[in-house]
N, C-alpha and C positions, 0 to 999 in steps of 0.2 A: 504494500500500500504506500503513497506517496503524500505524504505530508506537505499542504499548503499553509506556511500562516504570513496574518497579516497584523498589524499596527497601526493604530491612527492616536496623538495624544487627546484631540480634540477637535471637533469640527470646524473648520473654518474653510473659506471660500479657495484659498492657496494653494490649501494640503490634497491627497490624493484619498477618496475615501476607501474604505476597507474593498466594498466593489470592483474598484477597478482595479486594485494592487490584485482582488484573486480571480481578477480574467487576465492583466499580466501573466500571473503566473499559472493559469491553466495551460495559455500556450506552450510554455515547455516542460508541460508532465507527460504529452503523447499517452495518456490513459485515463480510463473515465477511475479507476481505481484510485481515488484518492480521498482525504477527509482533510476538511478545513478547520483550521484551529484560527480564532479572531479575537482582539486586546481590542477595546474599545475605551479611550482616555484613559490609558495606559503612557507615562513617561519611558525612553527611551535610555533614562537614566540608569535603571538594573533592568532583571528580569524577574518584580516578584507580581507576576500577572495570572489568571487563572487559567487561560488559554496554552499559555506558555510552558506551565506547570504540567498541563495533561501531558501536550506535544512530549516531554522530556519523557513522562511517564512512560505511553506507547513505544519513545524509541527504547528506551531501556529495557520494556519489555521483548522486543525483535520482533514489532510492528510496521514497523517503519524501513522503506528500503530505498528513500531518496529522501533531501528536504527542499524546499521552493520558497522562496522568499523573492520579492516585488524588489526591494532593495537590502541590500547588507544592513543600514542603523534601524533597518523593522526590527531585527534582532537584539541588538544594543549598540548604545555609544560607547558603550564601556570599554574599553581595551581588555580587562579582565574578564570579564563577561561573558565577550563575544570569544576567549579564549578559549573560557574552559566548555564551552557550546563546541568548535569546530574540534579540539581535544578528545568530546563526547562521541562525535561523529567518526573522526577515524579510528577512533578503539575498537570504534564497530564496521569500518569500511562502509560508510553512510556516504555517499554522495553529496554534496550540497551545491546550490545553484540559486544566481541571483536573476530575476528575469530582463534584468536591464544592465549589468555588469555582470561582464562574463569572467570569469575567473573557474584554472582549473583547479582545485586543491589537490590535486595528487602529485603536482612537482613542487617542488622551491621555489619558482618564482610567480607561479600563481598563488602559494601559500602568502610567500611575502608582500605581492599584491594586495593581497586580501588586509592584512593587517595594514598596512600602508592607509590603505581606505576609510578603515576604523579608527587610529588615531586620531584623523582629519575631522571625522565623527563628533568622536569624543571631545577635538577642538571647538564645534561647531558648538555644540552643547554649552560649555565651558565662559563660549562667550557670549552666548546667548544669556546663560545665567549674571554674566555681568552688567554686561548693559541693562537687564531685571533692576540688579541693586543699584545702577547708579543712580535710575530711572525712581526708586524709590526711595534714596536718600533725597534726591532732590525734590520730590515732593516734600519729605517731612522737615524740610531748610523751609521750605516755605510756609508753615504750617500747620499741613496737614496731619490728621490722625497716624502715630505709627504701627498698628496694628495691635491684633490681642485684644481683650475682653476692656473697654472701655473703664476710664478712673472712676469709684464710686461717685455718685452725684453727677455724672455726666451721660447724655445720650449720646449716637451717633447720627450724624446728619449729611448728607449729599451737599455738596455745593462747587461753588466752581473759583479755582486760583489760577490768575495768566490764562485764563480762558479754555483750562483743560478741569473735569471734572475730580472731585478728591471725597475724603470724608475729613469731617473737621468735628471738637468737642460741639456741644451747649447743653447748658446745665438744665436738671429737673430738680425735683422737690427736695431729694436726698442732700442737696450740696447745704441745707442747715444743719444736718448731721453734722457735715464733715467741720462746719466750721463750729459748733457747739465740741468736738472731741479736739480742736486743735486748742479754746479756749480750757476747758480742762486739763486738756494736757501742759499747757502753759504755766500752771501755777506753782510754787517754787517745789511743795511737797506731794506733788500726784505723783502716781506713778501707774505704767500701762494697767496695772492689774486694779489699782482703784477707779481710774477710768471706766474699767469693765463693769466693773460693779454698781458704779453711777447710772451707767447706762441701760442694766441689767435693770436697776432699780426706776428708773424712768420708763420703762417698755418699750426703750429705742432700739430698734432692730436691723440690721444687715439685710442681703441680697437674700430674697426667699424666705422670708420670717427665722432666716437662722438670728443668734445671740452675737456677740460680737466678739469673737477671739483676740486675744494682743497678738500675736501674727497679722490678722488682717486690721489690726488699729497700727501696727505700726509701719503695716504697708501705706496705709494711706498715708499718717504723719512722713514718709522717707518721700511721699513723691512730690516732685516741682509742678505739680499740673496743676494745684491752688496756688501757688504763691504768686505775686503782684509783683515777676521779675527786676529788677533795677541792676545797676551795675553790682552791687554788693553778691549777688545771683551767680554774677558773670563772672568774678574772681573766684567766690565760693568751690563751685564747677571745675572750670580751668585750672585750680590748684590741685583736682583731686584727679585731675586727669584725662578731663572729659575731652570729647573733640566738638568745639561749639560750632553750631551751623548758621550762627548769627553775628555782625558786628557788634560790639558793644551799645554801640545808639540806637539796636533796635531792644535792647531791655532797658524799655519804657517805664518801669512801674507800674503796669496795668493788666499787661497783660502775663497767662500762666504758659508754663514751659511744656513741651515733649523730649522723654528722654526714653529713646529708644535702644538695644542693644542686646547681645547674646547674653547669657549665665549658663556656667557649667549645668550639664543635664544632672551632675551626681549632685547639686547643690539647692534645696528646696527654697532657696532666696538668696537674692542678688548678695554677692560679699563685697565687692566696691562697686565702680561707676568708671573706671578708666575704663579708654577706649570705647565709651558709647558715644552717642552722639546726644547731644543737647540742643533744641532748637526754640523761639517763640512759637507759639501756638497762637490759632486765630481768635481765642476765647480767653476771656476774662479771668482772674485769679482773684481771690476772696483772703487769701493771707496777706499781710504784710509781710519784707522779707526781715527785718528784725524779729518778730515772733517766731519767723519758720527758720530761721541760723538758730534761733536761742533753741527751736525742740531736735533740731539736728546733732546739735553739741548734746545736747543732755541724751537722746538715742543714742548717741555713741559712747556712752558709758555706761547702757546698757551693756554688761558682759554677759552675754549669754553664756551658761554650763552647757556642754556637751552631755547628751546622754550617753553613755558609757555601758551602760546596761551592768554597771558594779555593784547594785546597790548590798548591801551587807547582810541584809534581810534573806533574801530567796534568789534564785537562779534566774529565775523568770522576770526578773524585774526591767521594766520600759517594756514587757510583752503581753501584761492582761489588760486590756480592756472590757468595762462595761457592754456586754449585751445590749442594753437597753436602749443606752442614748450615744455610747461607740467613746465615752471620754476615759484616761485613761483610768486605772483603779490601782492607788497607791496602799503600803501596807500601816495600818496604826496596831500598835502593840502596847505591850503594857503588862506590868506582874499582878499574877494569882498567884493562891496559893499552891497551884500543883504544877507555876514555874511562868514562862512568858506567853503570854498569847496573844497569838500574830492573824490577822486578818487582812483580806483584801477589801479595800470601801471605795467607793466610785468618788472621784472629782465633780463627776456634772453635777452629782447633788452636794455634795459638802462645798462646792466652790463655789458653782455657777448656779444653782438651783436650777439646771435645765434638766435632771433627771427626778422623776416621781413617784420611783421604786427606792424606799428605803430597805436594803440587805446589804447582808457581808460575807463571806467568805470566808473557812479557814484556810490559813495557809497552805497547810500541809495535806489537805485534802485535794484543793486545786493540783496543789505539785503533784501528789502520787496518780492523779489521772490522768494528768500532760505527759509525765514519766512513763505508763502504760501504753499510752497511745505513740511516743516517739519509738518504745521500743518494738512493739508491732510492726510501724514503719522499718525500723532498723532492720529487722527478721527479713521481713518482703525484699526488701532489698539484696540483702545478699543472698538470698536463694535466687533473685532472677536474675543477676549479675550470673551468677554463678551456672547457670541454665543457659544463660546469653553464650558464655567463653566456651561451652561445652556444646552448643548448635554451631558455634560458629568452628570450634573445631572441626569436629566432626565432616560438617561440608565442606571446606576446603581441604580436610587433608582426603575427602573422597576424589574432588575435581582434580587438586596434583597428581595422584595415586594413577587418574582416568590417563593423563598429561605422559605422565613419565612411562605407560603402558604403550602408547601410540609412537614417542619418541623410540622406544627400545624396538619395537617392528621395524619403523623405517630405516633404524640403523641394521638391524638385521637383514634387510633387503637391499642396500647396497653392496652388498656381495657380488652379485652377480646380475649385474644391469648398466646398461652403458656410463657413459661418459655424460650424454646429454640428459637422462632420466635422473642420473646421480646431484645433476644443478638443481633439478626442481624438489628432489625431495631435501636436499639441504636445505634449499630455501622455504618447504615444509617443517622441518626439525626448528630452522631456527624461527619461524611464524610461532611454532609449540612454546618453541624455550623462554619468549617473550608472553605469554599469555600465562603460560606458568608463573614466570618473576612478576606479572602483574596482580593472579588471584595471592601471591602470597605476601604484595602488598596490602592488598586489601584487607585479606585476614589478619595482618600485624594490625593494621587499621582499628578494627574491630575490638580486638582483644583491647589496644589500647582503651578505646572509648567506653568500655566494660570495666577498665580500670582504673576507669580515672573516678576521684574521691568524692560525687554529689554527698553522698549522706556517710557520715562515719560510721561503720559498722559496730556495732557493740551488743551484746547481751545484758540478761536483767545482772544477771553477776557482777556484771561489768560496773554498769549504771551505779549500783550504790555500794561499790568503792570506790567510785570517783571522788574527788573533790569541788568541793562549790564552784569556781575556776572555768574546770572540766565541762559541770556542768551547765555552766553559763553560754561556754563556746558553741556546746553542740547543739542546745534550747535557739538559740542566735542563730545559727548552721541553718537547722531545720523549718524552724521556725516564722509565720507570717505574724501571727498573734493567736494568743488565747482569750475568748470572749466568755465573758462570766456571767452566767443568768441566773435568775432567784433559785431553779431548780435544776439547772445542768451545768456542764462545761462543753465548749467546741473549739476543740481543735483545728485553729486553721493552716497548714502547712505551707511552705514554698513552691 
């Protein structure tokens, strides 16, 4: 059967639709024997497409006995990509065929073609994607919204700058929130968590009827999208790093700032500001910037503790949460007479009153069922690991075995057969001797990835002669959270 696919990222009046890339490429299948595989607004940047996925699938299975593509970047722009595709294809002596570039892939210099093409590809991409960012820095120089979920107390709205269309802030109801929490926060003794509690106690509410976290109060006090820019703004900024998209004489006092910019993925909130960009925005700012330098300075003596997951208490600690309302549940203890006793009590209600299930938890009760449940886990694992290295044996050393039977014949039958029969089956033996050293790559492969250490193996033996430590590491290891209800526990795993 003959594999057609096609690509398109997006519709537009330029590109060539899926249509005609698979009447292109009907003309050089010469068979009606074919199945079309089709990505529709699919980027040309990988290949994680559904279409693409089958195609790989059928060839691997030794369905496929040509592949046709309209152009080479239908497949990818990637250099790597499109590598280990043609890789795939000659392991299997697949044919492949562009219906508008002819290239042959069975010599070196059509190979080399081939790649040649793809780089160019992958340039093309490359700098498409730049002209993308230059195209949107320089809108947000000018104003405009930089993207992501709009600053509390602001909508989004359509409008037009230099006569091309954009989105830019303007405020709704919420922005007296924002400036009722900057005035709180202002005063010389607040602090984020009294703040909360003010708020808590006013029935002032966040996005969605949630309560208002110090995470998201302190996101909004860190951003420039309130303040009433002035030069003061403008040094602030450029001291710390920033890259300003404005001259100084456009931070007028009036108006509030966009600061847009990457943050590490492994990092749950911005850790500076260098390298972003900082620009005026078309909308009004409601701080002065004296007030928002003075909670700037005092935020940043905010030290936060890392959670460490050390706590002294229990193993488990920074991992149970409340059931109920999802906050975490920290341990209070305290002496009786028949020694210390430890429970687990929800924060939503002792903190925040946003939980309305008063209970508690023993300690030691929680632990000995997350303890039973890891080590079940633990069991599962090494039996299928162990099951895994013992299938994967077994068939490969069946396929070498099949391998080294067929090579040992054709060495036997060069004994007595010409000169010219003795070429081809050499060039048979070593066709084998390669297909050999390849399944026995694979199978090291295997073995590897059977070996490598997702969940540490241990028994109950094991588990309690460990050490608190021990047990922290591997609770961490395994572990998503454990959520604690009036009447159960659930274990959530990685």
């Amino acid at each position: 059967m003959i594999a057609i696919y096609a690509r398109q990222s997006v519709e537009k009046h330029d590109s060539i639709s899926l249509d005609s890339q698979i009447e292109f490429a009907k003309r050089e299948a010469l068979s009606d024997d074919i199945k079309i595989y089709q990505d529709s607004g699919f980027s040309g940047k990988n290949t994680n497409r559904p279409a693409f996925h089958e195609m790989m699938t059928d060839i691997k299975n030794g369905l496929i006995e040509k592949v046709i593509v309209y152009r080479l970047d239908r497949i990818s722009r990637s250099i790597l990509d499109f590598s280990d595709f043609i890789n795939e294809l000659e392991q299997r002596q697949i044919p492949f065929v562009s219906a508008t570039e002819k290239f042959d892939t069975s010599t070196p210099v059509g190979r080399a073609m081939l790649y040649i093409v793809v780089v160019f590809a992958q340039l093309e991409r490359e700098t498409i994607g730049e002209r993308v960012r230059d195209n949107y820095y320089a809108r947000v120089k000018k104003g405009a919204w930089g993207g992501g979920p709009p600053a509390f107390g602001f909508d989004l709205q359509r409008t037009v700058i230099d006569g091309k269309a954009c989105t830019s802030y303007v405020p709704n109801e919420k922005l007296e929130i924002v400036k009722k929490i900057y005035e709180l926060y202002a005063r010389p003794s607040a602090s984020l968590g009294s703040v909360q509690k003010e708020l808590l106690q006013m029935g002032v509410q966040s996005e969605h009827g949630a309560n208002f976290t110090s995470v998201k109060l302190s996101s909004i006090l860190k951003n420039p999208a309130y303040v009433r820019a002035d030069l003061a703004i403008y040094n602030y900024y450029k001291a710390r790093g920033c890259i300003m998209g404005n001259d100084k004489k456009d931070f007028d006092g009036v108006h509030g700032c966009n600061l847009v910019g990457k943050r590490d993925a492994k990092d749950r909130k911005y850790k500076d500001v260098k390298d972003h960009l900082l620009s005026i925005g078309n909308h009004e700012g409601i701080v002065d910037s004296t007030t928002f330098l003075y909670v700037q300075d005092k935020l940043s003596k905010n030290v936060q503790i890392k959670n460490t997951g050390k706590g002294k208490h229990s193993w488990l600690t920074g991992l149970v949460k409340c059931g109920k309302c999802g906050y975490a549940m920290t341990i209070n203890s305290w002496q009786t007479k028949k020694g210390v006793k430890r429970v687990f009590a929800c924060t939503g209600h002792r903190m925040y009153q946003t939980c309305d299930i008063v209970f508690s938890h023993d300690v030691n009760e929680v632990e000995n069922a997350v303890a039973n449940r890891m080590i079940e886990e633990a069991e599962a694992y090494r039996l299928a690991k162990k099951q895994k290295e013992n299938t994967a044996a077994h068939e490969y050393q069946q396929k070498v075995s099949e391998i080294d039977s067929k090579i040992d014949n054709l060495v036997l039958s060069l004994e007595n057969i010409s000169d010219v029969s003795a070429t081809y089956i050499n060039r048979r033996i070593e066709a084998l001797h390669q297909e050999k050293l390849l399944l026995l790559a694979k199978y090291n492969t295997i073995i590897a990835d059977a070996q490598a250490i997702d969940i540490i193996p241990f028994s109950a033996d094991d588990w309690y002669s460990m050490s608190m430590e021990d047990k922290r590491e591997i609770a961490h290891s395994m572990l998503e959270k454990v959520l604690v209800f009036p009447d159960h526990v659930e274990v959530i795993l990685k």
